[in-house]
CHARMM internal coordinates of N, CA and C (Angstrom, degrees):
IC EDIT
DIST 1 N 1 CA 1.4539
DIST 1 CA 1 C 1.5257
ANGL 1 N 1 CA 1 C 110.83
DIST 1 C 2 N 1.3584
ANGL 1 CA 1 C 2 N 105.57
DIHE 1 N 1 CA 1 C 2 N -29.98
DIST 2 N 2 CA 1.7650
ANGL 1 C 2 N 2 CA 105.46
DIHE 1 CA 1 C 2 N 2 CA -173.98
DIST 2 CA 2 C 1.6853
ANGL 2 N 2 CA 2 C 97.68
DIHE 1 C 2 N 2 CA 2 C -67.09
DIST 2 C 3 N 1.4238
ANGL 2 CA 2 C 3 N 122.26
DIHE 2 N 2 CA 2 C 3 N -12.95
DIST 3 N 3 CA 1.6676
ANGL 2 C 3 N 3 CA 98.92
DIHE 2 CA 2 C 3 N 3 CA -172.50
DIST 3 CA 3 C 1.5890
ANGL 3 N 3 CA 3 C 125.02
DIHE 2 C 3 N 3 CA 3 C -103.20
DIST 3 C 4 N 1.2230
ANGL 3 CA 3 C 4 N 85.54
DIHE 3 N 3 CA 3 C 4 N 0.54
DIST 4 N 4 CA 1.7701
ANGL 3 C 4 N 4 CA 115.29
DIHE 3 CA 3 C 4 N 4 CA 176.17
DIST 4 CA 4 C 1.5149
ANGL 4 N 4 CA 4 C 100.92
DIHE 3 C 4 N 4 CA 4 C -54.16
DIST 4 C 5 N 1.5036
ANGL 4 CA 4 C 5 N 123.29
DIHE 4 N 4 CA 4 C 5 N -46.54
DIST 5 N 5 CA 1.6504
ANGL 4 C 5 N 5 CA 110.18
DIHE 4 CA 4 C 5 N 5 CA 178.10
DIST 5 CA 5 C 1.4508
ANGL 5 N 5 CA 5 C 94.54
DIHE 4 C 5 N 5 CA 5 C -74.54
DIST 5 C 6 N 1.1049
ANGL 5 CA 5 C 6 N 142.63
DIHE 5 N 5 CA 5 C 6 N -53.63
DIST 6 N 6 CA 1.3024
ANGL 5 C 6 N 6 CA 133.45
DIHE 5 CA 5 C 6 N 6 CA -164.12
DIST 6 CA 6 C 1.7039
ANGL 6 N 6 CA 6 C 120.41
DIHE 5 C 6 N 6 CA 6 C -55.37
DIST 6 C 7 N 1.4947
ANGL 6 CA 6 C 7 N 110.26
DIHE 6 N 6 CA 6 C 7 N -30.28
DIST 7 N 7 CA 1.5722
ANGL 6 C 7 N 7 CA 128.46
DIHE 6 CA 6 C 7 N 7 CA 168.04
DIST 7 CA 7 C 1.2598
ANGL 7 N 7 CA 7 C 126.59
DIHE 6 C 7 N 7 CA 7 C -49.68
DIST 7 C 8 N 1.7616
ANGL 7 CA 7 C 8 N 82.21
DIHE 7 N 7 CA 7 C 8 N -51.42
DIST 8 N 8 CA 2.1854
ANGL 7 C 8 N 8 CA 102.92
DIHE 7 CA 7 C 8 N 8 CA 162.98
DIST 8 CA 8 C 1.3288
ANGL 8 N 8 CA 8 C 120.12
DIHE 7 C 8 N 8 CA 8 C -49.48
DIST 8 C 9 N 1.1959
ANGL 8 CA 8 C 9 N 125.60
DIHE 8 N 8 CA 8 C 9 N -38.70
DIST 9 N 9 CA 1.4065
ANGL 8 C 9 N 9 CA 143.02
DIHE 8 CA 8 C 9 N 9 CA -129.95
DIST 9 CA 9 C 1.5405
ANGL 9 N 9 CA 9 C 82.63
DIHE 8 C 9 N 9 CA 9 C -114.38
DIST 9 C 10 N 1.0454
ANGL 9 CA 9 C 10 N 131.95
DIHE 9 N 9 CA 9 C 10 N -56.98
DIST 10 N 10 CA 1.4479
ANGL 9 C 10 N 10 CA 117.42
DIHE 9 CA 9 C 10 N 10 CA -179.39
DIST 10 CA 10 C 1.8925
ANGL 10 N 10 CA 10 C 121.02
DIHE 9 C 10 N 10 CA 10 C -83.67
DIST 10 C 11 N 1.2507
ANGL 10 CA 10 C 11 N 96.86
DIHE 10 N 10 CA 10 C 11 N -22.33
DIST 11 N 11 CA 1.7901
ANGL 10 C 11 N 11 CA 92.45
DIHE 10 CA 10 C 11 N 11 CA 173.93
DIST 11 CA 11 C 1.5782
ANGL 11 N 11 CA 11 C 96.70
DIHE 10 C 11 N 11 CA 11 C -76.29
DIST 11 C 12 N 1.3369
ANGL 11 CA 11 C 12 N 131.94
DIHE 11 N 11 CA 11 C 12 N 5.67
DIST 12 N 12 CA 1.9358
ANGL 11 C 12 N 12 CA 127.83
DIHE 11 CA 11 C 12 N 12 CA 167.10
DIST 12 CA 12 C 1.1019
ANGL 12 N 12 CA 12 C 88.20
DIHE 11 C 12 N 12 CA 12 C 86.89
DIST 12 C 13 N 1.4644
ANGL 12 CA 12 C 13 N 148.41
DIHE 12 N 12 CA 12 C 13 N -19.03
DIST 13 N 13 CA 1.5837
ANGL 12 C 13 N 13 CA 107.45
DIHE 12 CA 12 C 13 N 13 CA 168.13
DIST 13 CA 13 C 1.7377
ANGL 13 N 13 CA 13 C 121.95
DIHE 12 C 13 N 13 CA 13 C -92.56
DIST 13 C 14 N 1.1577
ANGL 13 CA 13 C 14 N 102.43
DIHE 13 N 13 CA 13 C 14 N 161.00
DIST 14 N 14 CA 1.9735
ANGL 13 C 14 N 14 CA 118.22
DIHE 13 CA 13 C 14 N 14 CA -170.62
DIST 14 CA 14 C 1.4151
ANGL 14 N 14 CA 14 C 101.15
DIHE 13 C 14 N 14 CA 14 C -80.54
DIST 14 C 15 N 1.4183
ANGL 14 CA 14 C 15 N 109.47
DIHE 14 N 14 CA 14 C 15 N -36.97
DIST 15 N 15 CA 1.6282
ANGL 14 C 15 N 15 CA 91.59
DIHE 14 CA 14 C 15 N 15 CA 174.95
DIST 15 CA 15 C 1.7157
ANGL 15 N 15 CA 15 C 88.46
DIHE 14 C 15 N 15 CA 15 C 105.16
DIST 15 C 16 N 1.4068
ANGL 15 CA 15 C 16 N 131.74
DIHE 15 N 15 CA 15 C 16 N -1.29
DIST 16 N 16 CA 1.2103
ANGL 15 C 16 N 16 CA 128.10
DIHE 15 CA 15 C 16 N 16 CA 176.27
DIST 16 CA 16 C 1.3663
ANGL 16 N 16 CA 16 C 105.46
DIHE 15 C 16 N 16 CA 16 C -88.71
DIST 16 C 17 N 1.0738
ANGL 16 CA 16 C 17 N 125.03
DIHE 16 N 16 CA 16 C 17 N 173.86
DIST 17 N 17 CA 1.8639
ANGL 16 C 17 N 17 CA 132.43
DIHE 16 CA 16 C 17 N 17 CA 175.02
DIST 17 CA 17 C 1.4428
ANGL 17 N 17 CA 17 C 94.08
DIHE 16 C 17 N 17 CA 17 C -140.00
DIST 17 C 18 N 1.4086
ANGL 17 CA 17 C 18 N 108.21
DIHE 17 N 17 CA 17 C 18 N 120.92
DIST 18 N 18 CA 1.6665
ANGL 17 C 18 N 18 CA 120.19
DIHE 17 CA 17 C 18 N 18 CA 174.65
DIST 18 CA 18 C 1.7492
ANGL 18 N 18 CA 18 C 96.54
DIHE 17 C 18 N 18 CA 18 C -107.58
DIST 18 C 19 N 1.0555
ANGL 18 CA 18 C 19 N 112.67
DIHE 18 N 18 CA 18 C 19 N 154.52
DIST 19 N 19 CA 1.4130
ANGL 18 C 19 N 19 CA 123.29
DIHE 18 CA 18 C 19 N 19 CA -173.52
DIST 19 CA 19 C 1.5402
ANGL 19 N 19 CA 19 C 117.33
DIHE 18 C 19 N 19 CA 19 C -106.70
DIST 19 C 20 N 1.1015
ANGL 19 CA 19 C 20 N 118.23
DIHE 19 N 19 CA 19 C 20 N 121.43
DIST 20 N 20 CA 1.6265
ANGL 19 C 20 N 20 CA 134.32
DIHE 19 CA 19 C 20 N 20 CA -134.77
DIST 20 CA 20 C 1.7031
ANGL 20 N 20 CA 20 C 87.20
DIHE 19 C 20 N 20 CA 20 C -80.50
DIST 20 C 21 N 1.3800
ANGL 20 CA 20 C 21 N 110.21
DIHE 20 N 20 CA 20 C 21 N 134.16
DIST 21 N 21 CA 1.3774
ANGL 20 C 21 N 21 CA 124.29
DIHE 20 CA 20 C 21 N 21 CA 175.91
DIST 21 CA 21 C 1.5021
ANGL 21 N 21 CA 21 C 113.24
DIHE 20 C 21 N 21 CA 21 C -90.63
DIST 21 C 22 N 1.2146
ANGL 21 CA 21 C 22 N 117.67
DIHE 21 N 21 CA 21 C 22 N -42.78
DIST 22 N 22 CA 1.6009
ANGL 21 C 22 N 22 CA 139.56
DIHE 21 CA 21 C 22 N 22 CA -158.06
DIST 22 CA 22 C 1.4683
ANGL 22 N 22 CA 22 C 106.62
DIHE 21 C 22 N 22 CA 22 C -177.05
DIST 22 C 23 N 1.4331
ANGL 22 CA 22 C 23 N 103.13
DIHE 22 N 22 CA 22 C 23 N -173.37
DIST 23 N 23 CA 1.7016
ANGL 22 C 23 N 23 CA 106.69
DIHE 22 CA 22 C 23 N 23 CA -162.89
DIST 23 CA 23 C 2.2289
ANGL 23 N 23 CA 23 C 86.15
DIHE 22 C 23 N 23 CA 23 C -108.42
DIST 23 C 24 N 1.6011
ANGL 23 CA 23 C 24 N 81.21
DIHE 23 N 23 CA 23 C 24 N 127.63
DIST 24 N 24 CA 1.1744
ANGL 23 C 24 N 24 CA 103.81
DIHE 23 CA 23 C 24 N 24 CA 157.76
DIST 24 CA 24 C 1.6800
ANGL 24 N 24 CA 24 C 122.93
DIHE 23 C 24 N 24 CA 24 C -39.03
DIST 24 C 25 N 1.2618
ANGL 24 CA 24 C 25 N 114.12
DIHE 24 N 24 CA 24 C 25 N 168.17
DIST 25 N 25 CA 1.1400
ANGL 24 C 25 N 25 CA 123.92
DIHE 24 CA 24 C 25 N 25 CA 164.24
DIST 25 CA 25 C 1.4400
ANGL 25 N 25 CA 25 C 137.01
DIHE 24 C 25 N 25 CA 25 C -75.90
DIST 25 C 26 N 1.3965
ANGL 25 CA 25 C 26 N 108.74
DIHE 25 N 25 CA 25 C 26 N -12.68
DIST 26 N 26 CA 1.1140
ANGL 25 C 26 N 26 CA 115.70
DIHE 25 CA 25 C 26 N 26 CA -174.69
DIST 26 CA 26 C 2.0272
ANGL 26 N 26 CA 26 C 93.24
DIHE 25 C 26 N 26 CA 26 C -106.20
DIST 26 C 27 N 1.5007
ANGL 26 CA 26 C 27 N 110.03
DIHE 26 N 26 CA 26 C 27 N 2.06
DIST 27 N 27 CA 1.6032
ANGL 26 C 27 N 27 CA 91.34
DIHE 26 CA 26 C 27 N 27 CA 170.76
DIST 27 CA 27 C 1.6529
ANGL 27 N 27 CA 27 C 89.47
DIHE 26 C 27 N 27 CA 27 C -100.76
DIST 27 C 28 N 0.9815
ANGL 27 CA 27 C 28 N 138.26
DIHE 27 N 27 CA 27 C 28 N -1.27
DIST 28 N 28 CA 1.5056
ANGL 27 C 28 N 28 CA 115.46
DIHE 27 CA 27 C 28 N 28 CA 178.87
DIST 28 CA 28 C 1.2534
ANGL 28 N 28 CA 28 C 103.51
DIHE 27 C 28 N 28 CA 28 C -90.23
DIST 28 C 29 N 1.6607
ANGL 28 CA 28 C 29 N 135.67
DIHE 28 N 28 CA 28 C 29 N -47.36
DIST 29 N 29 CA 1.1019
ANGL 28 C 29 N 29 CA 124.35
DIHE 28 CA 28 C 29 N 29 CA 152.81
DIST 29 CA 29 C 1.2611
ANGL 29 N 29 CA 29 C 114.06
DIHE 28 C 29 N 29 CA 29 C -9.40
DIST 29 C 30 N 1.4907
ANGL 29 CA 29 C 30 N 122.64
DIHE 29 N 29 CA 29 C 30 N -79.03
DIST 30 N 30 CA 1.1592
ANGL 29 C 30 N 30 CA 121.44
DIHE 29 CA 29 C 30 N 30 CA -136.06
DIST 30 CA 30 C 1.8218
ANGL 30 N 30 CA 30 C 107.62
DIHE 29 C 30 N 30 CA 30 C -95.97
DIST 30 C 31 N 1.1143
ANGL 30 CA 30 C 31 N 111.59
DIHE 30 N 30 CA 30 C 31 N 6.21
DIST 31 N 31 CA 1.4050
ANGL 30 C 31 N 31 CA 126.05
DIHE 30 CA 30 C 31 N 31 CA 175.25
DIST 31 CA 31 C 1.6632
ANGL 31 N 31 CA 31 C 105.03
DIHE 30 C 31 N 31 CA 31 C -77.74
DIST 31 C 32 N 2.1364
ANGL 31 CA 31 C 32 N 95.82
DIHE 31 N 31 CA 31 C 32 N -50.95
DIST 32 N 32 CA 1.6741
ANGL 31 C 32 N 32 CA 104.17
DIHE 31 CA 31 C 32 N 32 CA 177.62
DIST 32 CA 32 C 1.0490
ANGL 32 N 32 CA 32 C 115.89
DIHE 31 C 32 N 32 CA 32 C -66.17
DIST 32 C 33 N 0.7853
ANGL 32 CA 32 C 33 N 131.39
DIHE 32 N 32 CA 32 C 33 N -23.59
DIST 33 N 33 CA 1.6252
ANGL 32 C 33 N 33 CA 126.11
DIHE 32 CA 32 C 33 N 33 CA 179.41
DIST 33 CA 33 C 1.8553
ANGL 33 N 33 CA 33 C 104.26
DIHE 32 C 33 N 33 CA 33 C -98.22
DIST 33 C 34 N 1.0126
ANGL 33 CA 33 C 34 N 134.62
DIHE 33 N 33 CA 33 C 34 N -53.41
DIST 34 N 34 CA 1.3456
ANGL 33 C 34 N 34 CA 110.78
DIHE 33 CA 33 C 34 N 34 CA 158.14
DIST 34 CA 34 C 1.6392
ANGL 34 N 34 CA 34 C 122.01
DIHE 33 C 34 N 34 CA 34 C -28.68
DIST 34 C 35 N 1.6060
ANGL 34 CA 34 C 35 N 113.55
DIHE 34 N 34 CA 34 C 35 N -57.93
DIST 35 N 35 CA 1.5077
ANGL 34 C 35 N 35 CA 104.55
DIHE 34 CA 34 C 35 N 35 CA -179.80
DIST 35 CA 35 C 1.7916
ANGL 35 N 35 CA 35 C 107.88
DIHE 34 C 35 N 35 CA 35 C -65.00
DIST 35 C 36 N 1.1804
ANGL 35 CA 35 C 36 N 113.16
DIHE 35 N 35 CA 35 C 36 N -24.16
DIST 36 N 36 CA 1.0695
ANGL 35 C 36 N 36 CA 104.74
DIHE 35 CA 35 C 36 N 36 CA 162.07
DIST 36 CA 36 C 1.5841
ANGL 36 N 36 CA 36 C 146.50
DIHE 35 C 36 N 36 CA 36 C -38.23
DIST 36 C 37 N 1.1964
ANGL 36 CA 36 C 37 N 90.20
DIHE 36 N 36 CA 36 C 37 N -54.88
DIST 37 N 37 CA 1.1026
ANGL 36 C 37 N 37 CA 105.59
DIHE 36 CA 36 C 37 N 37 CA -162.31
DIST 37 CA 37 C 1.7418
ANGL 37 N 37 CA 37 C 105.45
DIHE 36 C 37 N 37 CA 37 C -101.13
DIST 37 C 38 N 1.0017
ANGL 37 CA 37 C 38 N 130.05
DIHE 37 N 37 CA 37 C 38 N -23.54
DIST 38 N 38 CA 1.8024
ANGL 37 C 38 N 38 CA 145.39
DIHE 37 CA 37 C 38 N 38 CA 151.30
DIST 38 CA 38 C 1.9723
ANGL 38 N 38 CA 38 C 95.60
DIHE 37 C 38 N 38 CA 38 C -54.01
DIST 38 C 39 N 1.3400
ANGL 38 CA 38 C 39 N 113.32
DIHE 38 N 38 CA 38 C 39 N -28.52
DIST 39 N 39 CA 1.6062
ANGL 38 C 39 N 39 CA 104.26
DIHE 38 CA 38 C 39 N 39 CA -172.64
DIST 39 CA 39 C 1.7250
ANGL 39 N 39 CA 39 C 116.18
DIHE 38 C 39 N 39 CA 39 C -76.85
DIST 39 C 40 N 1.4626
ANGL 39 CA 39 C 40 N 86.77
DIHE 39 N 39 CA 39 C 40 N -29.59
DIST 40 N 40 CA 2.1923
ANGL 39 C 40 N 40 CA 117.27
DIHE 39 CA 39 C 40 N 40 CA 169.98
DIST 40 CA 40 C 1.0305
ANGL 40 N 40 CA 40 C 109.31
DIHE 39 C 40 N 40 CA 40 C -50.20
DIST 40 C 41 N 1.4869
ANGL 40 CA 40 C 41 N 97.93
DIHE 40 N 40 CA 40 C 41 N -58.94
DIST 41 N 41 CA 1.5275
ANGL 40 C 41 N 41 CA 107.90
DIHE 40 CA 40 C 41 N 41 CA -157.09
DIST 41 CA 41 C 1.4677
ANGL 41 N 41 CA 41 C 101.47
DIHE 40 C 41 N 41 CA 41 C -77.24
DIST 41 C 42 N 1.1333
ANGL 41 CA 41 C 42 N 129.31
DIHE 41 N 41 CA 41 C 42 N -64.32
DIST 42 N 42 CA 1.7870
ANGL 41 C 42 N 42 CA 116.71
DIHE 41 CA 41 C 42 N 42 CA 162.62
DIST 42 CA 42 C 0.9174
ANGL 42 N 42 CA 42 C 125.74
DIHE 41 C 42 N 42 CA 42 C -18.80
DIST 42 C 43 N 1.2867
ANGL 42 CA 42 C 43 N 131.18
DIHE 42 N 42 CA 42 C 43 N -61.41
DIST 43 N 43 CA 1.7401
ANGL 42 C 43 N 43 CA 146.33
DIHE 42 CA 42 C 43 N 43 CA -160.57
DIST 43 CA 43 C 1.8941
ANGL 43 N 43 CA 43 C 90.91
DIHE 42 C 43 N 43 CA 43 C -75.14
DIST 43 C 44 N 1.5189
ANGL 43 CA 43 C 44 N 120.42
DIHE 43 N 43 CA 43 C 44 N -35.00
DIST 44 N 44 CA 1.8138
ANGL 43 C 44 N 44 CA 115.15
DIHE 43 CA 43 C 44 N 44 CA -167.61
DIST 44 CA 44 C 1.6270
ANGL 44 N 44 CA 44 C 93.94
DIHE 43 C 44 N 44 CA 44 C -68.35
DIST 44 C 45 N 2.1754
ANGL 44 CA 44 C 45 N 100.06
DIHE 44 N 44 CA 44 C 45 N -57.81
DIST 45 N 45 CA 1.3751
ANGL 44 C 45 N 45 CA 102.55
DIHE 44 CA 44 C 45 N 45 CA -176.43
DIST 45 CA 45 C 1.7692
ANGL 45 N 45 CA 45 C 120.45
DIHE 44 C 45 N 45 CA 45 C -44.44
DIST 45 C 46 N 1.4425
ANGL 45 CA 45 C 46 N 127.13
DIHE 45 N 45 CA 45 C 46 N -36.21
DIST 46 N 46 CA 1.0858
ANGL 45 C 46 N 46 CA 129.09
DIHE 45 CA 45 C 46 N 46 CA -165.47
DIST 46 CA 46 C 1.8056
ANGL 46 N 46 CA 46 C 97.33
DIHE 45 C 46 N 46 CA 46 C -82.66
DIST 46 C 47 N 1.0669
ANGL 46 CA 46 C 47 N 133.11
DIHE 46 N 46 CA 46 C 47 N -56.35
DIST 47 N 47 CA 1.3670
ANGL 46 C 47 N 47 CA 118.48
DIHE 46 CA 46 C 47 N 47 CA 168.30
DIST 47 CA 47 C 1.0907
ANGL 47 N 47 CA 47 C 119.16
DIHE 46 C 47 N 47 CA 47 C -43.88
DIST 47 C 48 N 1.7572
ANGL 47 CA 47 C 48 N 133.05
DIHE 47 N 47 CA 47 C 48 N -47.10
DIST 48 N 48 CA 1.0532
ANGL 47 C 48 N 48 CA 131.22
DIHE 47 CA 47 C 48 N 48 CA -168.12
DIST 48 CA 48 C 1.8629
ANGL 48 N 48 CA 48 C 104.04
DIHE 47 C 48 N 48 CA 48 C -65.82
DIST 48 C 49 N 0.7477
ANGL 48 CA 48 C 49 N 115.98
DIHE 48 N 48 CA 48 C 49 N -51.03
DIST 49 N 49 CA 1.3687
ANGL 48 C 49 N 49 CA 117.41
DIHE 48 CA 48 C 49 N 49 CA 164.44
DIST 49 CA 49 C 1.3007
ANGL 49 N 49 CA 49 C 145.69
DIHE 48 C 49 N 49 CA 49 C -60.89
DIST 49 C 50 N 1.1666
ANGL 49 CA 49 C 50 N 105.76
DIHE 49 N 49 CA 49 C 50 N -6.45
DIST 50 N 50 CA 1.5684
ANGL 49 C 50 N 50 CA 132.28
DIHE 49 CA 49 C 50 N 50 CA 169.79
DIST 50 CA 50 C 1.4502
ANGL 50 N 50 CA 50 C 116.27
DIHE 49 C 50 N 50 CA 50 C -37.35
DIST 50 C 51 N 1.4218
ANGL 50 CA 50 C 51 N 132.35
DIHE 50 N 50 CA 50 C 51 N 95.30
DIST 51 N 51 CA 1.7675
ANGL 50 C 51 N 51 CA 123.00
DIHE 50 CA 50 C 51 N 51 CA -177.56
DIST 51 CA 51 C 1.8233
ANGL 51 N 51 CA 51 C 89.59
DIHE 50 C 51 N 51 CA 51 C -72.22
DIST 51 C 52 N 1.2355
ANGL 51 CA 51 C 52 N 100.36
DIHE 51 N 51 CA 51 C 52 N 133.96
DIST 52 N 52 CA 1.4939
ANGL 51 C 52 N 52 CA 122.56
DIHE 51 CA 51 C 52 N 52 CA -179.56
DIST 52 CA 52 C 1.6165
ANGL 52 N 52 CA 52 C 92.28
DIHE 51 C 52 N 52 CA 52 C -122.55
DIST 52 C 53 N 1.3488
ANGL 52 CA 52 C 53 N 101.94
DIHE 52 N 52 CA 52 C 53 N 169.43
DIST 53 N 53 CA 1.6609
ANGL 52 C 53 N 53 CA 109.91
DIHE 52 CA 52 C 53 N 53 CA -178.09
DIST 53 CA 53 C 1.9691
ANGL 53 N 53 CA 53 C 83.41
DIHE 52 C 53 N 53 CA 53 C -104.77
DIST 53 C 54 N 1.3690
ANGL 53 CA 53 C 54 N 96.92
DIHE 53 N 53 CA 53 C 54 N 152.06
DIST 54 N 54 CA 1.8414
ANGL 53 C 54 N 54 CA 111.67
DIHE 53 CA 53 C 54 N 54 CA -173.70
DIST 54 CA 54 C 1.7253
ANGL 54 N 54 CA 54 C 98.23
DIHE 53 C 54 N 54 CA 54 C -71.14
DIST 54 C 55 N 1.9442
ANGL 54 CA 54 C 55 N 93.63
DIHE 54 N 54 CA 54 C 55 N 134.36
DIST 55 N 55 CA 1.7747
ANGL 54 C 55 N 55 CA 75.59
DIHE 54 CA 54 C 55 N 55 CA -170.98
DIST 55 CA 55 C 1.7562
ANGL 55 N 55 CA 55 C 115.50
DIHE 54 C 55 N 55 CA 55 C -71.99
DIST 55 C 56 N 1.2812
ANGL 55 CA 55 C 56 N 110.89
DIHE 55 N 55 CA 55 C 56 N -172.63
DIST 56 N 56 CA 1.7567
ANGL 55 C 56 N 56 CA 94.54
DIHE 55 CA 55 C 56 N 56 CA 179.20
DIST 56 CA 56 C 1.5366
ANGL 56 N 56 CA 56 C 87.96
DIHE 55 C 56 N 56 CA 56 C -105.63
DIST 56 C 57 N 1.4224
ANGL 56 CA 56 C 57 N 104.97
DIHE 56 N 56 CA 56 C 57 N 170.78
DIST 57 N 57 CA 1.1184
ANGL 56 C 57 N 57 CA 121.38
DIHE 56 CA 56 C 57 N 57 CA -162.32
DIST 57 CA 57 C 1.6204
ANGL 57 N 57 CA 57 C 111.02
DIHE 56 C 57 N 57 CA 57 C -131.31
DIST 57 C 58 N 1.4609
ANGL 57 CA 57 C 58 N 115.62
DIHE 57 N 57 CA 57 C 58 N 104.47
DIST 58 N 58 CA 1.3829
ANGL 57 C 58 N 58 CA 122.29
DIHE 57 CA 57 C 58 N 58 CA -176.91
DIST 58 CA 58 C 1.3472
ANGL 58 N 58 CA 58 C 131.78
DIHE 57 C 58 N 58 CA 58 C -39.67
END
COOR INIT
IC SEED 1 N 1 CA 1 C
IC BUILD
């Protein structure tokens, strides 16, 4: 039990709890790049699906 503070202390957290104001930086990151990347995948799906007329063939 005595190494349980010492365990804290090296995985970087204090073992304190601060009380969340707003969303970090690393959730807006990760929101932009989610919409990001859902914006790819639409735009691939919508080409991939594209009815084209059959090309002609020389």
């Amino acid at each position: 039990m005595a190494t349980l503070p010492l365990v804290a202390v090296q995985s970087g957290h204090s073992g304190v709890v601060h009380p969340r104001t707003g969303p970090e930086a690393s959730d807006i990151a990760l929101f932009a790049v989610a919409a990001i990347g859902v914006w790819l995948v639409r735009r691939a799906l919508r080409k991939r699906f594209l009815k084209r007329p059959p090309r002609a063939k020389d």
